[in-house]
Structure formats: structure tokens, C-alpha cells
C-alpha positions in Angstrom: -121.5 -49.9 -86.1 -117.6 -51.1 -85.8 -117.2 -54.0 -83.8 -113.9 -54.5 -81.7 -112.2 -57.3 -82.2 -111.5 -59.9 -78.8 -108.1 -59.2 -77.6 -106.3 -62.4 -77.4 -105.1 -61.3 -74.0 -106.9 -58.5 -71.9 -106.0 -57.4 -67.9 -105.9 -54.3 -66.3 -102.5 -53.4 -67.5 -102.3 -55.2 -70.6 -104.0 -56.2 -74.0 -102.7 -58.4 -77.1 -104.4 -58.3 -80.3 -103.4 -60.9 -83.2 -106.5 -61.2 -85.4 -108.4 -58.3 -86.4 -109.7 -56.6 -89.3 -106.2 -54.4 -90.3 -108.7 -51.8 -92.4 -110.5 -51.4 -88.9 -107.7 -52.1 -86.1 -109.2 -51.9 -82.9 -109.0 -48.3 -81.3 -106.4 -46.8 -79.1 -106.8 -47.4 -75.6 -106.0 -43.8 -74.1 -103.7 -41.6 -73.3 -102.7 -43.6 -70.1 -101.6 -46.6 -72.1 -98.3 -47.0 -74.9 -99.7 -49.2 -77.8 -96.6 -50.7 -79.5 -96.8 -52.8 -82.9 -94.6 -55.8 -83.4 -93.4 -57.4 -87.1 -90.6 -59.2 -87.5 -89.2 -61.3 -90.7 -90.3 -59.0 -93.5 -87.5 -60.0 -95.5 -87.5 -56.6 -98.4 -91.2 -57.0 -98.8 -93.1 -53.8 -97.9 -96.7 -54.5 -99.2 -98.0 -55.4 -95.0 -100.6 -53.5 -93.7 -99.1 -52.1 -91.0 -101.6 -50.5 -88.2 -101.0 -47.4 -86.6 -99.2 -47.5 -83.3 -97.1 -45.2 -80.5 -94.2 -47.7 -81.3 -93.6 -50.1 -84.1 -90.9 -53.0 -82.7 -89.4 -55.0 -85.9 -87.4 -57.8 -84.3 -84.8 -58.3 -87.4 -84.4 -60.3 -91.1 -85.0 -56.8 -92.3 -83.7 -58.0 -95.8 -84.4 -60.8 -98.2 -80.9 -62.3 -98.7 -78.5 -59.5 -96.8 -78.0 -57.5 -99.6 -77.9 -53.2 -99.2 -80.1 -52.9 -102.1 -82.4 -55.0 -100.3 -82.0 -52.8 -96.7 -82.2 -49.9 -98.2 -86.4 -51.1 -100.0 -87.1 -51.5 -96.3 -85.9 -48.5 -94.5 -87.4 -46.7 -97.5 -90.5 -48.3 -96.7 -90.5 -48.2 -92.8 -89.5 -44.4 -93.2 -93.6 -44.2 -94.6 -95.0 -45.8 -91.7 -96.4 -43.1 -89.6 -95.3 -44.3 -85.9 -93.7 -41.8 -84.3 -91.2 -44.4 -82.9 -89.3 -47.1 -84.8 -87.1 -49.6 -82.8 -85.2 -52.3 -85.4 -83.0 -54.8 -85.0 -81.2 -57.1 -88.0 -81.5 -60.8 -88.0 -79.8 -63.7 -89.4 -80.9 -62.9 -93.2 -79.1 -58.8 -92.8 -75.4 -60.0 -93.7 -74.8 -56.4 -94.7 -75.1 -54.7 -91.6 -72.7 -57.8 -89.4 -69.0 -57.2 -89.6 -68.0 -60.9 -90.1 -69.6 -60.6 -93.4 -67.0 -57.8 -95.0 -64.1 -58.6 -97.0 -61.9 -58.9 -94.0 -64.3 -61.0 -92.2 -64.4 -64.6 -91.3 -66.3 -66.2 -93.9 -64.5 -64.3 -97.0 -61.9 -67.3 -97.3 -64.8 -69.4 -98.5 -65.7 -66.7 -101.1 -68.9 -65.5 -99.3 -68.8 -62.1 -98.2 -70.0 -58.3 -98.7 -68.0 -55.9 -100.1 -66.6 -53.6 -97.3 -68.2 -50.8 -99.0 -71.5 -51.9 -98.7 -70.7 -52.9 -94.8 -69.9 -49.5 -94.1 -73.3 -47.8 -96.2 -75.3 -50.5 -94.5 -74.1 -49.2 -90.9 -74.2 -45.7 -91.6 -77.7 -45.7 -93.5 -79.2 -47.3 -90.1 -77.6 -44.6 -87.8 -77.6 -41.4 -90.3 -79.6 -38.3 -89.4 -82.4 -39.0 -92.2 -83.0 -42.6 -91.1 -83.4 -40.8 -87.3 -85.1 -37.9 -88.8 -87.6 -40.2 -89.7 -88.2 -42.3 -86.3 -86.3 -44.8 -86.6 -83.9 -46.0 -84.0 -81.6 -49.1 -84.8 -80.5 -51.1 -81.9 -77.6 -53.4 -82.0 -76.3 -54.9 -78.0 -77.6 -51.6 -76.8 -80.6 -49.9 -75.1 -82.4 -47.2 -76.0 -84.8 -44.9 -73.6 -87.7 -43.6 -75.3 -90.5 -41.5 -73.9 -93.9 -40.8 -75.0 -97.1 -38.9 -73.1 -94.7 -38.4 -70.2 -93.8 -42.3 -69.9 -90.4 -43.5 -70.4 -89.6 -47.2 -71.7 -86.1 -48.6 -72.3 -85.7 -50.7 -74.8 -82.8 -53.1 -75.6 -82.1 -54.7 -79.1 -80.2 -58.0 -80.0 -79.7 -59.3 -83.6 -78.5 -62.8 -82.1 -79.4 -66.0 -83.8 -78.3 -69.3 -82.6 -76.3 -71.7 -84.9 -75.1 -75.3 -84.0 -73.3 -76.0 -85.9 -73.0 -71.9 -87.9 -74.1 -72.5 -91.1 -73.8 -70.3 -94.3 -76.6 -67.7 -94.5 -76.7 -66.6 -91.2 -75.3 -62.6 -89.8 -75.3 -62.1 -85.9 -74.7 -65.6 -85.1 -72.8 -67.2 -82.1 -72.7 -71.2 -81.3 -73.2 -73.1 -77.8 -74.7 -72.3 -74.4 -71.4 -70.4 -73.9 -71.4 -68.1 -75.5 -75.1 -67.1 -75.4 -74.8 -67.2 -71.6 -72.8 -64.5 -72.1 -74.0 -62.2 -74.4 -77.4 -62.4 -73.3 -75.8 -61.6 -69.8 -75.3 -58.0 -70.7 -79.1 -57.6 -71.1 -79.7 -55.3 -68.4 -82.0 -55.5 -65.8 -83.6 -51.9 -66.4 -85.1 -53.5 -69.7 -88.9 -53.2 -70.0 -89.2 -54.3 -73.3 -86.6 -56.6 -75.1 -86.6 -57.6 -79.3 -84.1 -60.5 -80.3 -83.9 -62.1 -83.4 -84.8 -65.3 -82.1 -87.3 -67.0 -79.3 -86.2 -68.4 -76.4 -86.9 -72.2 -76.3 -90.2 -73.1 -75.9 -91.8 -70.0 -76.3 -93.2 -69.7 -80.0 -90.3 -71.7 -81.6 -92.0 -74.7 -82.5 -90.5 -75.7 -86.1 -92.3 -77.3 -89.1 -90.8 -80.4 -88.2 -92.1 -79.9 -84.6 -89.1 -79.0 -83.2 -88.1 -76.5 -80.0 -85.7 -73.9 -82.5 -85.4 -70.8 -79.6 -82.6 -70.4 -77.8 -82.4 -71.7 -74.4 -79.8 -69.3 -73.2 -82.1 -66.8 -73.9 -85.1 -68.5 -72.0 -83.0 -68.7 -69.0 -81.8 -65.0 -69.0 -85.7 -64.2 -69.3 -86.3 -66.2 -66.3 -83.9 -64.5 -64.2 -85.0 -62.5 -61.0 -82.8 -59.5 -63.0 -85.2 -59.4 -65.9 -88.2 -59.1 -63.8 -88.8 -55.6 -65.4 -89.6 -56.6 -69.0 -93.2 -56.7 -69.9 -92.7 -56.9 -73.4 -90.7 -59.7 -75.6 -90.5 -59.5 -79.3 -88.8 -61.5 -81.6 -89.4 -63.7 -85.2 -87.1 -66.1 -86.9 -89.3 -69.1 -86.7 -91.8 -67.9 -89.2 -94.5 -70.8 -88.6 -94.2 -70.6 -84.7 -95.6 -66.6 -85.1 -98.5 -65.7 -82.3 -98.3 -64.6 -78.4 -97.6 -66.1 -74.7 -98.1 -64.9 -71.7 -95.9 -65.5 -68.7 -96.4 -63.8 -65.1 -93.4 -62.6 -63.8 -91.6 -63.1 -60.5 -90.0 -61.0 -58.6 -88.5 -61.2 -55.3 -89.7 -64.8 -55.6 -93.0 -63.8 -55.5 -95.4 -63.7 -58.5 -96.3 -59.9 -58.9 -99.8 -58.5 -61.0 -97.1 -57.9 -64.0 -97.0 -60.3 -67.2 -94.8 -60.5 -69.7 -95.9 -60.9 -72.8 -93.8 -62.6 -75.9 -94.4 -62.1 -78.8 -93.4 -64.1 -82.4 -94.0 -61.1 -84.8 -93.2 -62.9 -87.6 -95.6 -61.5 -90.6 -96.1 -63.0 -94.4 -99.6 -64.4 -93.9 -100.5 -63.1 -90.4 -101.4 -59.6 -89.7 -98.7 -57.3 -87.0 -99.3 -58.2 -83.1 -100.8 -55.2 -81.3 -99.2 -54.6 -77.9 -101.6 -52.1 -75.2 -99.7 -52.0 -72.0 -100.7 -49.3 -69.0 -97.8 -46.9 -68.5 
């Protein structure tokens, strides 16, 4: 007889898994529920046991070290999985696919850059009819509506990393609490499940060095009244912070019966972070 793993987290609406046997997930909860799979950080590598899912979330560093070659192992590979959505976003390590990495771009004067030709294939192999043909949705500042079993979720993506001061390996980034005030401003307030590149501060960002590394423009924007709609956070970059939280949300000022849960999805020696929430 199969035994079900303990969720990590388990309410009426809403059940987190991050430790289970992968060759025996635990089952589907029902037609009334979406179960959506979170990885992040897989960095080229495609030998992960991935679960089956309604939705597989992969919150960016979709390449080892930016290169197209090195894109085009993972789509290959995430094109296999047999989720019948895909929602991906690019994180600091996918210089191919962020225009301030081409020729004409801002770091070319120091010698580092990718050719514009490869800029361009990396753009247009994320958006192209095969790479859509095959469930995948790429998401990059923008929101996407998907519906499954008669339930609609929209989704929003953001690549961002922050850098103070930018340093040299790093696509999608932005420096200072200005500038992340306003680019996580365009978040909108529709968005029920949200993947950035990096955490919010305090939430699963705890470096090896014991450190806060998440963003804390980000953790205000997720504590707005405006976002009291998400239920779902995923995002990696911090590899050795990976695991779950969860947060009840407010709103109206009140607490309602919704949580949020965040998620670190960061993979390499941890198994993918299974998300059940009621539609």
C-alpha cells in the first residue's frame, strides 16, 4: 500500500508538498483543485525528476552561464515534460535572452557581451510557435491568463534580480530601492500567482553567509493591500535558502481565510515544490 507523504502545509484551499518520494508523488487532489509545480535555478541541467502537474512554474537561471547553446538544452528538455502548461521566466544567469547583453548593449565596452545574433534566436526561440506548440509560455514584465478545468489564473512573470552594486554575470538586473519600487509597481493587482527571479527579503533568502539576499522592494510590493489576490509566489536565485512560507493575506485590512504561499523552487539537491490550491 502507497503511503502519502505529509504535506508541509495543508488547509481547505491549499497544500504544499516539498519532501516526497518523486517515483511516487503524492496523487492529484481532484478536479476542483489546479496542482502547479515550482523549479527554479536549473541552470542547463535536465536530469531532475520532474512530477507531473496542471502547471509547471520555473522562476528563471534557465541557463548555466547565458549562453543559447545552453537555452536551447533546456527548452529542449522542458518541451518533454508533459504539463500541459509551462510558465518561465529568465534569471540573472540567461544573458542571452536580456538586451543589455548584445553588441550594442551596455556592457560590450568592457568586452562582455552576446553576439546580437544570438540575442535575437534567444528571444524568438522563447516566443516561436514550436516552443508554444509545446506549452510553454515565456513571461517577461507581462501577465498571462491561463485556464484549466473551467478556472482561470493570471499569471505575471519578472526576470528581475537585484544588484548593488551590478556586477558582471548578472541579465535582468536593476540597482537601488528606486528603481525596484518602480518596476515592481507595474505588478498588477489582478495577479494570483506571481514568479520573480529573486525573493523578497526575508522570505527564503537567507545566504550561506547568513545573510537577508531578497529584495525588499519586492517584499513591500507583496505586502500591499493591491496584491491581496496572489496566492502563489515563486521564485529561486538563492539556491541554499530553497523551501516554502506561508503568509495570510490581508485585505481590506482585515486578514481573510486566503494564504499566500512563497515558494524558493530552487532544485540541484532538493526535489520540485508541489503547489495544490482550490480553484
Amino acid at each position: 500500500m502507497t503511503s502519502i507523504p505529509d504535506p508541509f502545509f495543508s488547509s481547505d484551499n491549499t497544500r504544499i508538498y516539498t519532501s516526497y518520494d518523486t517515483q511516487e508523488p503524492p496523487p492529484h487532489p481532484g478536479d476542483a483543485w489546479t496542482r502547479f509545480v515550482c523549479i527554479s535555478d536549473t541552470h542547463s541541467r535536465t536530469n531532475y525528476e520532474v512530477p507531473y502537474g496542471d502547471v509547471l512554474l520555473h522562476s528563471g537561471d534557465l541557463s548555466s552561464w547565458g549562453h543559447l547553446p545552453q537555452l536551447k538544452k533546456t527548452v529542449k528538455w522542458t518541451k518533454t515534460l508533459p504539463h500541459p502548461v509551462k510558465v518561465l521566466i529568465a534569471g540573472n544567469h540567461d544573458l542571452c535572452l536580456d538586451d543589455d547583453w548584445s553588441e550594442d548593449g551596455p556592457f560590450s565596452a568592457a568586452g562582455e557581451c552576446i553576439p546580437n545574433a544570438n540575442i535575437i534566436a534567444a528571444q524568438e526561440l522563447m516566443r516561436c510557435d514550436a516552443t508554444r506548440d509545446a506549452g510553454i509560455h515565456y513571461l517577461e514584465y507581462e501577465s498571462l491568463r491561463i485556464t484549466l478545468g473551467g478556472r482561470s489564473w493570471e499569471v505575471y512573470g519578472s526576470p528581475l534580480e537585484q544588484a548593488a552594486p551590478r556586477y558582471a554575470l548578472g541579465a535582468f538586473q536593476y540597482v537601488g530601492a528606486q528603481d525596484g519600487d518602480a518596476i515592481y509597481a507595474e505588478i498588477p493587482p489582478s495577479t494570483e500567482i506571481l514568479l520573480t527571479h529573486t525573493p523578497g527579503w526575508g522570505i527564503c533568502d537567507v545566504s550561506k553567509r547568513g545573510n537577508h539576499a531578497g529584495c525588499r522592494s519586492l517584499k513591500n510590493r507583496l505586502e500591499s493591500p493591491e496584491l491581496s489576490k496572489c496566492r502563489l509566489h515563486v521564485f529561486g536565485h538563492i539556491h541554499e535558502a530553497q523551501g516554502a512560507a506561508v503568509h495570510p493575506v490581508s485585505a481590506d485590512g482585515e486578514l481573510s481565510q486566503m494564504v499566500r504561499v512563497s515558494v524558493n523552487a530552487a532544485l540541484h539537491d532538493y526535489p520540485a515544490t508541489i503547489v495544490d490550491l482550490l480553484n
